[in-house]
SERO-4910 file (N, C-alpha, C, O; in steps of 0.05 Angstrom, whole numbers):
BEGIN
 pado doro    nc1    nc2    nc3   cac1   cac2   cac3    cc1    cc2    cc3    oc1    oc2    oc3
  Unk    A   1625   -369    481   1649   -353    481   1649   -337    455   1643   -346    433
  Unk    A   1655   -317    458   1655   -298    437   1681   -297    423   1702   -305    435
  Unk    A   1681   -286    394   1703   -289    375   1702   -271    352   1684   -273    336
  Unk    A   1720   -255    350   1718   -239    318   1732   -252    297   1752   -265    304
  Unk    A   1726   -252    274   1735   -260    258   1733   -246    232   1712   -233    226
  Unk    A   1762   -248    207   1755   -224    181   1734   -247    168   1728   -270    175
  Unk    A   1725   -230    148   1712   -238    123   1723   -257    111   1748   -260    113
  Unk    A   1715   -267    102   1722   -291     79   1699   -299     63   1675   -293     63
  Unk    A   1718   -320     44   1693   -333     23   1677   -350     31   1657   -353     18
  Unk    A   1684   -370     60   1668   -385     69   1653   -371     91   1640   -387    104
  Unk    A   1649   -346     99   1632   -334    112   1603   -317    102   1582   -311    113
  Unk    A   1613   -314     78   1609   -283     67   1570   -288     57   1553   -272     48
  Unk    A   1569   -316     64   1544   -309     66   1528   -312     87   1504   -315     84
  Unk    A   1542   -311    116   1535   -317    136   1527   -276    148   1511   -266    164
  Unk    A   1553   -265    128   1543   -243    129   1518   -227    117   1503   -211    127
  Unk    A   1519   -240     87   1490   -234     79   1460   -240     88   1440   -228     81
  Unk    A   1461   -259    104   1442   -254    129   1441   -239    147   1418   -229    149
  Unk    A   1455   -233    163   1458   -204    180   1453   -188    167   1432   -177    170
  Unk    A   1473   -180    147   1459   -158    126   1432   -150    121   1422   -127    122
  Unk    A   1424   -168    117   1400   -163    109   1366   -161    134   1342   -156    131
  Unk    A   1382   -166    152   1358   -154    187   1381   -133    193   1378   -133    218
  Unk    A   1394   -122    190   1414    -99    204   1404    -79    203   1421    -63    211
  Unk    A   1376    -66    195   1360    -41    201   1343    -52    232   1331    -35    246
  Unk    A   1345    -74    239   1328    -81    265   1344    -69    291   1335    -67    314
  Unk    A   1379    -58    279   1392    -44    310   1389     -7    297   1386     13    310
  Unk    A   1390    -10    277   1385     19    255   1385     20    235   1403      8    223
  Unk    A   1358     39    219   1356     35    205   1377     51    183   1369     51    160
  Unk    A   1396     60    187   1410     77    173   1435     56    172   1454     64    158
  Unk    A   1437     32    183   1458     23    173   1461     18    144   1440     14    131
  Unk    A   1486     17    130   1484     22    110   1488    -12     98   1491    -33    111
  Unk    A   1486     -8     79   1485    -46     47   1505    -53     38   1510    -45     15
  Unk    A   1523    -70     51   1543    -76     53   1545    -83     16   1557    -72     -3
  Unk    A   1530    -99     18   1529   -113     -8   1522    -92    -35   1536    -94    -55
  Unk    A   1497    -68    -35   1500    -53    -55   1525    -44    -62   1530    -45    -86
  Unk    A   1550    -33    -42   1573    -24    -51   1593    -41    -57   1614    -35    -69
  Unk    A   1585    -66    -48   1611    -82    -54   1599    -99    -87   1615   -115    -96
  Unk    A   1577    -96    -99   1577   -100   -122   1585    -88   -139   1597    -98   -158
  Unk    A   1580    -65   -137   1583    -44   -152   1621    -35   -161   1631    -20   -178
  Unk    A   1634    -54   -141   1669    -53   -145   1676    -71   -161   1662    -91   -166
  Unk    A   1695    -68   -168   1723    -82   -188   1732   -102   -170   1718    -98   -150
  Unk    A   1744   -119   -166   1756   -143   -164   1776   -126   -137   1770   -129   -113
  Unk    A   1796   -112   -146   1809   -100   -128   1798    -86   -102   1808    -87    -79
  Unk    A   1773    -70   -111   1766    -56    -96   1748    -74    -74   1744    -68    -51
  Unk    A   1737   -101    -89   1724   -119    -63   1742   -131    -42   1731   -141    -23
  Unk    A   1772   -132    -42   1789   -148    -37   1788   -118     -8   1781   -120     15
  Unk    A   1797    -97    -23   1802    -91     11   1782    -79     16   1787    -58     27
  Unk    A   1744    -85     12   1721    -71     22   1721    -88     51   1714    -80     73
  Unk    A   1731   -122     42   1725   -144     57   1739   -139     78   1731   -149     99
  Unk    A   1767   -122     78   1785   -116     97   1774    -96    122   1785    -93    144
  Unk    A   1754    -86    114   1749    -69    129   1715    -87    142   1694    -73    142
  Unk    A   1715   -103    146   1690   -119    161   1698   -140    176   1716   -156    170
  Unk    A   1685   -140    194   1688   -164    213   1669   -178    223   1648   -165    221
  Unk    A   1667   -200    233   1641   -211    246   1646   -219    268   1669   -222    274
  Unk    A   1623   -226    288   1639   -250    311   1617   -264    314   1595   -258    305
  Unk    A   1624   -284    329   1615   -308    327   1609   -316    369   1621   -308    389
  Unk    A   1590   -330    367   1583   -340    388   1580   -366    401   1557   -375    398
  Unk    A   1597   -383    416   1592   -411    415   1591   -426    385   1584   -448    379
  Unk    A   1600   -402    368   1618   -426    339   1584   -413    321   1575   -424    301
  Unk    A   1570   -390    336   1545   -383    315   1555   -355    299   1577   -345    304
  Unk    A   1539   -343    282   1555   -319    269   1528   -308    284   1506   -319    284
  Unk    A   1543   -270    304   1517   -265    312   1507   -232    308   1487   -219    312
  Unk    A   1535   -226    297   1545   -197    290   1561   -200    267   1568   -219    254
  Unk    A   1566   -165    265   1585   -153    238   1589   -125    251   1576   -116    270
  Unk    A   1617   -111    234   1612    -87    232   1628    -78    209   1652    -81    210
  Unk    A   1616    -66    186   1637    -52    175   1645    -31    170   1626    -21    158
  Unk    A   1661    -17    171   1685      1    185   1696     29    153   1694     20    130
  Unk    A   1705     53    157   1714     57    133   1736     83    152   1726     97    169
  Unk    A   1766     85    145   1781    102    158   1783    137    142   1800    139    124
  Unk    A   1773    151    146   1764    176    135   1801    183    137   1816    182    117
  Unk    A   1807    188    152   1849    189    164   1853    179    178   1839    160    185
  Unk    A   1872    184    188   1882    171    212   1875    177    245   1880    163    265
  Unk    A   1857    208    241   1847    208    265   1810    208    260   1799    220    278
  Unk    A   1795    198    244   1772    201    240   1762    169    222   1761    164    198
  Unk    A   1754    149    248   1737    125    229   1702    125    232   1689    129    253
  Unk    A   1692    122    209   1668    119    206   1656     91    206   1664     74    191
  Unk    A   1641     88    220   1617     62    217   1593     65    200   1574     80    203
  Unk    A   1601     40    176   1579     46    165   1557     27    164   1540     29    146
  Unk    A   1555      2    188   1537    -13    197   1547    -27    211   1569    -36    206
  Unk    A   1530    -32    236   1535    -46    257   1515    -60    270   1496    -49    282
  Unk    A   1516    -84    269   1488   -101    274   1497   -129    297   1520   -137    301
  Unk    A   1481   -137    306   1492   -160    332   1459   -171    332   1441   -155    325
  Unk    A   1450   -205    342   1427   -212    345   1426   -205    373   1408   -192    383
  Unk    A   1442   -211    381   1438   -200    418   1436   -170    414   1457   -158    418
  Unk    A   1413   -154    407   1414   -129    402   1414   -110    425   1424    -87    423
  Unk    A   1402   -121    450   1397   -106    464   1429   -103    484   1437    -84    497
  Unk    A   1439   -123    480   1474   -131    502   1495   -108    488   1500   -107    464
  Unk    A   1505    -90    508   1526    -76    487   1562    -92    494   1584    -81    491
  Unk    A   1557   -117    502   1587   -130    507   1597   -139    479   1621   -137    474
  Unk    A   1580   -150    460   1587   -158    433   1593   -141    413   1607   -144    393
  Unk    A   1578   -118    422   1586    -91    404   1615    -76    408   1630    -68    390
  Unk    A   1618    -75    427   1650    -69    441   1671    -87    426   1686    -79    408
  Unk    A   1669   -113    435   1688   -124    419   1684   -120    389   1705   -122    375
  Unk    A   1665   -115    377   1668   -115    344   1689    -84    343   1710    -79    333
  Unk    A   1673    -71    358   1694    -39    362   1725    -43    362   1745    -36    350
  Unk    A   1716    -58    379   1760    -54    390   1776    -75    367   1798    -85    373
  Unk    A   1768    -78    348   1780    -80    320   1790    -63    310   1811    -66    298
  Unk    A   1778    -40    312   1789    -17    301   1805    -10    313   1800     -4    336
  Unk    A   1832     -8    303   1855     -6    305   1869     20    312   1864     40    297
  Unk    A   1885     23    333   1893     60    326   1879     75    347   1861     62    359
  Unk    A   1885    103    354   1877    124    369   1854    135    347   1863    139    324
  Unk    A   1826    142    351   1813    154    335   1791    161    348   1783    151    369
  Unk    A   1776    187    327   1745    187    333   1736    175    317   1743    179    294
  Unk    A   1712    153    326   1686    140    311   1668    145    316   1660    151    339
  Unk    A   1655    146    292   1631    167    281   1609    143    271   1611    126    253
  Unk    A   1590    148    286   1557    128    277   1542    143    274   1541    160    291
  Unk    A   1521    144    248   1498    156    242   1480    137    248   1478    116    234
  Unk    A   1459    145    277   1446    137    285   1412    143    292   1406    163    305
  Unk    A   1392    125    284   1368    138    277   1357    125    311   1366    102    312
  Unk    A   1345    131    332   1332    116    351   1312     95    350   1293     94    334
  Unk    A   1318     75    373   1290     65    370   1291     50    400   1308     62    414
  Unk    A   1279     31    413   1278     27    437   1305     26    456   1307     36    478
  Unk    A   1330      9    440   1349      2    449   1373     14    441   1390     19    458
  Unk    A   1377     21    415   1400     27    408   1419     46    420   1443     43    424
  Unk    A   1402     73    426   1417     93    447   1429     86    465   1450     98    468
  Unk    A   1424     67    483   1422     57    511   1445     44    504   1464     50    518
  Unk    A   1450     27    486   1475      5    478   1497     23    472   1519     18    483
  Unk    A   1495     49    453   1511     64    447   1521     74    470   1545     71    471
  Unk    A   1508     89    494   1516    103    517   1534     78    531   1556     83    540
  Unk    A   1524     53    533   1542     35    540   1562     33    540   1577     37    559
  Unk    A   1565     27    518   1593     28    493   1611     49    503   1635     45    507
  Unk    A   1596     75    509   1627    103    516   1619    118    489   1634    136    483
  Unk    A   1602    115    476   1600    137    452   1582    163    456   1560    155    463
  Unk    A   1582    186    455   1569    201    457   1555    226    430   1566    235    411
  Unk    A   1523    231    442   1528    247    420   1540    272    411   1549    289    425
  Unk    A   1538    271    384   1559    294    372   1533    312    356   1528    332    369
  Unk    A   1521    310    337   1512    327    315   1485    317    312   1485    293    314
  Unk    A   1466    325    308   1439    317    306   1432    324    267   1439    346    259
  Unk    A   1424    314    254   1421    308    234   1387    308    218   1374    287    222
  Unk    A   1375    327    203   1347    329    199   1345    314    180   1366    307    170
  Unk    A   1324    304    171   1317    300    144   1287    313    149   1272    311    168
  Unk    A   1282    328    124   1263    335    113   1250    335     91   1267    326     74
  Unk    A   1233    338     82   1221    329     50   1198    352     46   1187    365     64
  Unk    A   1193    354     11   1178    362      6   1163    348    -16   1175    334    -33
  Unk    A   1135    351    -16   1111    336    -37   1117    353    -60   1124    377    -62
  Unk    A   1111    331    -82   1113    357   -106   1079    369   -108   1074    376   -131
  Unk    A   1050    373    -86   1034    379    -92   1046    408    -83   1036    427    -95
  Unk    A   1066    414    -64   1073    436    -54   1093    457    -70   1101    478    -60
  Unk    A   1100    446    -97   1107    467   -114   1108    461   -139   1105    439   -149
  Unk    A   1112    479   -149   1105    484   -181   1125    486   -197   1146    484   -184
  Unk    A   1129    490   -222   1152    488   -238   1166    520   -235   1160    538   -252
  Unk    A   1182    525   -216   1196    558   -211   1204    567   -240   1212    552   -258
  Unk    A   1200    598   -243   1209    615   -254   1234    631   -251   1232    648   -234
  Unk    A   1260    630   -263   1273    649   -244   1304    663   -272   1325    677   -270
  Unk    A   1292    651   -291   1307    662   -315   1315    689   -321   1331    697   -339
  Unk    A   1300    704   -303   1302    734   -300   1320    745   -286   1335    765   -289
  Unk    A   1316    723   -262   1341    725   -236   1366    715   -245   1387    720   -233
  Unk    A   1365    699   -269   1400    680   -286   1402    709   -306   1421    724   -302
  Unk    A   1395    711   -313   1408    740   -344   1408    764   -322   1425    781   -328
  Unk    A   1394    771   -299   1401    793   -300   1431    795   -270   1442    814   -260
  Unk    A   1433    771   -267   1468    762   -252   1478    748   -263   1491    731   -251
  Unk    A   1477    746   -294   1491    734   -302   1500    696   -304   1522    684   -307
  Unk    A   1477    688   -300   1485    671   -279   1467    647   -307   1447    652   -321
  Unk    A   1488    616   -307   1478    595   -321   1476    568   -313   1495    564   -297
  Unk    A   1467    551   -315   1470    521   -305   1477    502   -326   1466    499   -348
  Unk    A   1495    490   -318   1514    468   -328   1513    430   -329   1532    420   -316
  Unk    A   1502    417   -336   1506    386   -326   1532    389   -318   1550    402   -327
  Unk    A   1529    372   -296   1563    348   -303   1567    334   -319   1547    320   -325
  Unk    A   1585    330   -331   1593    307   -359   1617    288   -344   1634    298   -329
  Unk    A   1616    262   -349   1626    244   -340   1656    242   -358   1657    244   -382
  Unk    A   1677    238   -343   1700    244   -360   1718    261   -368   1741    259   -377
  Unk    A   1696    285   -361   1713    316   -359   1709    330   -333   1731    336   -324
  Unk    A   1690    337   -318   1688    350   -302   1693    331   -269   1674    335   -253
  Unk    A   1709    318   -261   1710    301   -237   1721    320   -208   1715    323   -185
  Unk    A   1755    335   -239   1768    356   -220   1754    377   -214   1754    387   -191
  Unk    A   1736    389   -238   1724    412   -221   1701    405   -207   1698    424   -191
  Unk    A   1684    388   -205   1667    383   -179   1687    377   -155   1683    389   -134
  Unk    A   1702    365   -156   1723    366   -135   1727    385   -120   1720    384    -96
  Unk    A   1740    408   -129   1749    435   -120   1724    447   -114   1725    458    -92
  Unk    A   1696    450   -127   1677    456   -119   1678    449    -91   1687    463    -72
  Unk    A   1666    422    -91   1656    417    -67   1677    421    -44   1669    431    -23
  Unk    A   1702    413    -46   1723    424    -21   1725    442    -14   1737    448      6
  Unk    A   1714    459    -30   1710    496    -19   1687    507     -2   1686    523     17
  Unk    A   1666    490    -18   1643    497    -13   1636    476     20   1619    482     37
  Unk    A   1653    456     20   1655    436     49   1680    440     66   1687    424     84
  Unk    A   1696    466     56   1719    461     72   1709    459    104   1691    474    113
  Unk    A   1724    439    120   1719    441    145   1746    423    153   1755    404    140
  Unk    A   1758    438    183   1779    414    190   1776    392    192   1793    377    183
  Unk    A   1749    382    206   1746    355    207   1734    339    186   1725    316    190
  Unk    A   1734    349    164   1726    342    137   1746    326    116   1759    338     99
  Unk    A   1746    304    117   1772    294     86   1767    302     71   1743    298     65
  Unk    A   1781    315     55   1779    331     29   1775    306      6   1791    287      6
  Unk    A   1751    308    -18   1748    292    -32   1771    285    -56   1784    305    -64
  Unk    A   1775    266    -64   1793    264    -93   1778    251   -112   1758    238   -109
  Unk    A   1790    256   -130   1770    250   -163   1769    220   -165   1751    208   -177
  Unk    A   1787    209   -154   1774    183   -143   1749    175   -135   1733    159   -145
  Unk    A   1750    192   -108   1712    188    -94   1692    197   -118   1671    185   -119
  Unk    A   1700    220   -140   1669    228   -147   1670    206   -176   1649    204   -190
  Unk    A   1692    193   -183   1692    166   -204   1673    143   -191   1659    127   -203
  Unk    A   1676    145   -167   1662    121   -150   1631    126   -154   1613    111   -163
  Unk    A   1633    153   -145   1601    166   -137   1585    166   -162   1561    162   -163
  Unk    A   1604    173   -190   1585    169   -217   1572    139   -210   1547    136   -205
  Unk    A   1591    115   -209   1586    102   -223   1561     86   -200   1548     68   -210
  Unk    A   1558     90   -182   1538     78   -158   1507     76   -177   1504     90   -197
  Unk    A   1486     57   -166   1453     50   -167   1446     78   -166   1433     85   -186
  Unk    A   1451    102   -143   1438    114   -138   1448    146   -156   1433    166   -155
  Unk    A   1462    145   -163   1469    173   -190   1448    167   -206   1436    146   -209
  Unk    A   1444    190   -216   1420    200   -228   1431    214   -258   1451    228   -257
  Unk    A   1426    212   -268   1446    220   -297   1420    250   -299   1396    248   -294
  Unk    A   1434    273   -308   1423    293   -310   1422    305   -279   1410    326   -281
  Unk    A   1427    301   -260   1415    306   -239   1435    324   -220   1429    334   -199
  Unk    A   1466    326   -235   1482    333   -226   1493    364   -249   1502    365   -272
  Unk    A   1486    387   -228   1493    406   -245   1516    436   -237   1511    446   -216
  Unk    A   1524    440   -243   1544    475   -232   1529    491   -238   1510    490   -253
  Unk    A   1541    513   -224   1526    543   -221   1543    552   -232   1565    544   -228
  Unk    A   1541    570   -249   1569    597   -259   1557    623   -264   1535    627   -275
  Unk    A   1577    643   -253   1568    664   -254   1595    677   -272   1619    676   -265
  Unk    A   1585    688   -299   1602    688   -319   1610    668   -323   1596    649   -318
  Unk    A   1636    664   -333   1661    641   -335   1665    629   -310   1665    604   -309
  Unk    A   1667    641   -294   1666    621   -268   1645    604   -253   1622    611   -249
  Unk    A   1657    577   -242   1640    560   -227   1639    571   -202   1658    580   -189
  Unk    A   1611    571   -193   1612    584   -155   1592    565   -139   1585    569   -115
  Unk    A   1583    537   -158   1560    525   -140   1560    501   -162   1568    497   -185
  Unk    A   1545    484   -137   1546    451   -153   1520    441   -131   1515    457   -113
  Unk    A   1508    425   -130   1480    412   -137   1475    383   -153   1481    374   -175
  Unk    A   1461    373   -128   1463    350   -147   1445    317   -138   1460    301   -128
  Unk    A   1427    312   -140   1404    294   -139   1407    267   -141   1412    259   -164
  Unk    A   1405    247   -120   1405    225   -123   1382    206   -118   1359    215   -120
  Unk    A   1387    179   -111   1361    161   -115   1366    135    -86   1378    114    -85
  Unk    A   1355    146    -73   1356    121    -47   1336    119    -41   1320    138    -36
  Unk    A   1329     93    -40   1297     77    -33   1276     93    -57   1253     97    -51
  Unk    A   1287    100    -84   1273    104   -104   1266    135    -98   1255    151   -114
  Unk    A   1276    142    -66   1264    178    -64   1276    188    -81   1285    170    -95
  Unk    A   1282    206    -89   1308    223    -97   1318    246    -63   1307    260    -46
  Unk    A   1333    241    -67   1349    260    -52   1365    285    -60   1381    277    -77
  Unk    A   1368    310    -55   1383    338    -57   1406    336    -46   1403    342    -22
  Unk    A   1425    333    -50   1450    319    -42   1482    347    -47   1482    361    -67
  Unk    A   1502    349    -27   1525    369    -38   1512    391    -59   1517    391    -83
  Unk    A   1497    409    -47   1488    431    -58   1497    454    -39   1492    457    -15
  Unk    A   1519    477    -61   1535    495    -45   1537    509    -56   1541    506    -80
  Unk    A   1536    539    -42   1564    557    -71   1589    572    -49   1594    576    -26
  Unk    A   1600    577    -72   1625    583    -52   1620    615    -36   1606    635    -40
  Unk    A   1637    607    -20   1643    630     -2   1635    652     -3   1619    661     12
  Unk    A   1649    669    -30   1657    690    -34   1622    700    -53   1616    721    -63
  Unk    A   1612    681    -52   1579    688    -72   1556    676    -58   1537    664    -70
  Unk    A   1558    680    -30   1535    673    -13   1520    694      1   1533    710     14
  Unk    A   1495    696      2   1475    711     12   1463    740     -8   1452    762     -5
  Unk    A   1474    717    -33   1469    738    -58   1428    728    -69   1412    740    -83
  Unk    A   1427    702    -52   1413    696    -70   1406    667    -88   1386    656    -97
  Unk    A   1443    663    -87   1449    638   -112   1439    612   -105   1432    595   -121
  Unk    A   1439    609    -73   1436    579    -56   1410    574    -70   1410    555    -85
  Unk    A   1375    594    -66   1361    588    -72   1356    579    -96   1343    558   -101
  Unk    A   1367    599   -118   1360    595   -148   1367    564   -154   1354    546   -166
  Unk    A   1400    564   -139   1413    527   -144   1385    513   -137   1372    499   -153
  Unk    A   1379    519   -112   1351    495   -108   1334    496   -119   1324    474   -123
  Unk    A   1317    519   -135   1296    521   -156   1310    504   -176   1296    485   -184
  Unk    A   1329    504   -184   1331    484   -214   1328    453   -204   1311    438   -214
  Unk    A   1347    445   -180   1342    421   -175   1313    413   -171   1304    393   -181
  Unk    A   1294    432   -154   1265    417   -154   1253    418   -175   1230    409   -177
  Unk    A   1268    433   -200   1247    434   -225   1258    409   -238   1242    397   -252
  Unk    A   1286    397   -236   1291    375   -250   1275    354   -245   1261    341   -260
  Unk    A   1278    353   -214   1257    332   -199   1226    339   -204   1212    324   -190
  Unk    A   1214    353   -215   1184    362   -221   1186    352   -246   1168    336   -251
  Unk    A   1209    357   -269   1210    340   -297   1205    313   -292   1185    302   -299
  Unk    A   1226    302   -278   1220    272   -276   1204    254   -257   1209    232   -246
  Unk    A   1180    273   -258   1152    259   -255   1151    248   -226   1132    236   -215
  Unk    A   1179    256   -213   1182    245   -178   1155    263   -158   1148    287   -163
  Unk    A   1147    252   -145   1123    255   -122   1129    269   -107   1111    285   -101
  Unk    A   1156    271    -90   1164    271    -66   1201    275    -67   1215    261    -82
  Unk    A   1211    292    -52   1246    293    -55   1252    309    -25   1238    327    -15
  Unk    A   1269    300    -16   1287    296      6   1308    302      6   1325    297    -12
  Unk    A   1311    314     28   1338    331     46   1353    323     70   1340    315     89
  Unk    A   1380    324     72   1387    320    100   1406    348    111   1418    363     95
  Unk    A   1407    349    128   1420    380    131   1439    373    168   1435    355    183
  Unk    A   1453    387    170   1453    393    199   1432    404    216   1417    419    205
  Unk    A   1426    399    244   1403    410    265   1421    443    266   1409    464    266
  Unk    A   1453    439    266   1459    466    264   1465    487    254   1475    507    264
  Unk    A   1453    478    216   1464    491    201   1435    504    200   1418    493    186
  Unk    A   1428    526    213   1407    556    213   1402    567    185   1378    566    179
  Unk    A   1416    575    167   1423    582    145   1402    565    129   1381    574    121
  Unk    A   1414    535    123   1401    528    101   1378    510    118   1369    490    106
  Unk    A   1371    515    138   1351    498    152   1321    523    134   1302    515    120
  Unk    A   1328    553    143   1313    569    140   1312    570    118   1291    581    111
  Unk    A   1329    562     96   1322    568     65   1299    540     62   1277    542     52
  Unk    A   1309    522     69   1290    490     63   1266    495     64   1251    489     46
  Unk    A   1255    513     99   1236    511    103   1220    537     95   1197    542    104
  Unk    A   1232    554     77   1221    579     62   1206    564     38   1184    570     27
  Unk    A   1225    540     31   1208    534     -1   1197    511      8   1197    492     -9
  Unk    A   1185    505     35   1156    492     39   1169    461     45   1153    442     45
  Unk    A   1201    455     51   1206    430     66   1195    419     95   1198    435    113
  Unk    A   1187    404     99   1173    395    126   1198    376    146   1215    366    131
  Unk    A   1201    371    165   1214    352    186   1202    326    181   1179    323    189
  Unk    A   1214    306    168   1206    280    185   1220    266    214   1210    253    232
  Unk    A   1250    275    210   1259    262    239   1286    270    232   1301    275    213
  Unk    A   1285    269    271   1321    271    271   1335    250    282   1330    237    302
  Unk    A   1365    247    256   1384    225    271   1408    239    286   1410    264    286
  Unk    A   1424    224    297   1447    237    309   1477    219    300   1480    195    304
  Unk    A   1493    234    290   1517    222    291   1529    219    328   1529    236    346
  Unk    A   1537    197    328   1549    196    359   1587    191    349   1596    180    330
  Unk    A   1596    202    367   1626    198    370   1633    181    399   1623    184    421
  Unk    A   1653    164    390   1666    153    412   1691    156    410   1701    147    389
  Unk    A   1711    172    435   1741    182    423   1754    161    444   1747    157    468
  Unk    A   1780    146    425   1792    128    434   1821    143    438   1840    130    447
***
């Protein structure tokens, strides 16, 4: 007989076993445990709130944990079951989630998981690239000619001062309805994570003004090209690429091999800029939606 149950102290390492085979339903589920180290006392109290497990004939045989973007948009950010191939145990971990909503899984394929998902009632929504490039495929760019003669400079982020204006950056440069708008909260979080890169996060300005932000992180030791934008009103000048020449020259400084992209399948724009400066396809995932 099956059973959900929250987190606790006498489970919590029944979860760190699951945890740790939970790329065997996808590999994109995300590490429960990297983020919940990385918090304050407070912030583990309600990470735990948002996970559940269930149990089978009194065995632990699943998890899922859960994050509410609003009130009409929850994200899954791992979902794992040993019965991998059954989608009846996955349902019930679902119908935890509480409320009328869309849920959102970033999902990579592999023999079964689709098949469980279509089960379930989730469908897909957005297809998702990742691509990469070798650093034998470029060289340290030139483009100092193209910054003095638009005016144009690059900035670190500094920790402590600049939270609000990457903020406003990026909500301009990401406005979308179905988008939560970030708070200086999230990018206090985002400094302080394994995978920030100190130096790696920089603005665009053209004069006194900020029009672009950029910014390099570190998962599975790749680095990744991560919230690289400019705003609105200074696009198809030019600026998108120059932003990416500095980031691959940072990543060419620090002796990295190899750096990585994820983009939308439908964003045309910056698919064709990626693959101008010599990015290749490794695979596509798909976010799936299930609307309750």
């Amino acid at each position: 007989m099956y059973e959900c149950v929250n987190l606790n102290k006498k489970n919590i390492g029944k979860l760190k076993e699951l945890n740790f085979i939970k790329s065997e339903f996808n590999v994109l589920n995300e590490d429960f445990f990297e983020f919940y180290s990385n918090c304050n006392f407070a912030q583990q109290i309600m990470l735990k709130r948002k996970v559940k497990l269930i149990k089978n004939d009194g065995d632990y045989i699943g998890f899922i944990w859960y994050e509410h973007l609003n009130k009409n948009i929850c994200t899954i950010k791992s979902i794992f079951c040993l019965e991998k191939h059954i989608s009846y145990p996955y349902k019930l971990l679902l119908d935890n989630i509480k409320g009328k909503s869309i849920i959102k899984y970033n999902c990579q394929s592999n023999d079964f998981n689709f098949a469980v998902l279509n089960e379930i009632g989730f469908a897909k929504a957005q297809g998702v690239l990742e691509l990469s490039l070798s650093k034998l495929e470029f060289e340290k760019f030139e483009y100092n000619d193209f910054l003095n003669k638009n005016n144009l400079i690059f900035r670190e982020y500094k920790k402590g001062k600049d939270e609000s204006l990457r903020c406003s950056i990026q909500n301009h440069v990401f406005e979308d309805e179905n988008r939560t708008p970030l708070s200086v909260h999230d990018i206090y979080f985002d400094v302080s994570q394994d995978y920030y890169l100190e130096k790696g996060a920089v603005f665009l300005y053209k004069a006194t003004k900020c029009i672009g932000y950029g910014q390099i992180i570190l998962e599975k030791e790749y680095p990744f090209i991560v919230n690289v934008g400019i705003l609105n009103d200074f696009r198809g000048l030019g600026y998108g690429k120059i932003l990416m020449y500095h980031l691959l020259n940072i990543i060419n400084e620090n002796k990295y091999n190899e750096v990585r992209i994820k983009v939308k399948s439908s964003n045309f724009k910056a698919l064709n800029l990626y693959r101008e400066l010599g990015f290749k396809e490794n695979f596509e995932t798909f976010i799936w939606e299930l609307k309750r």
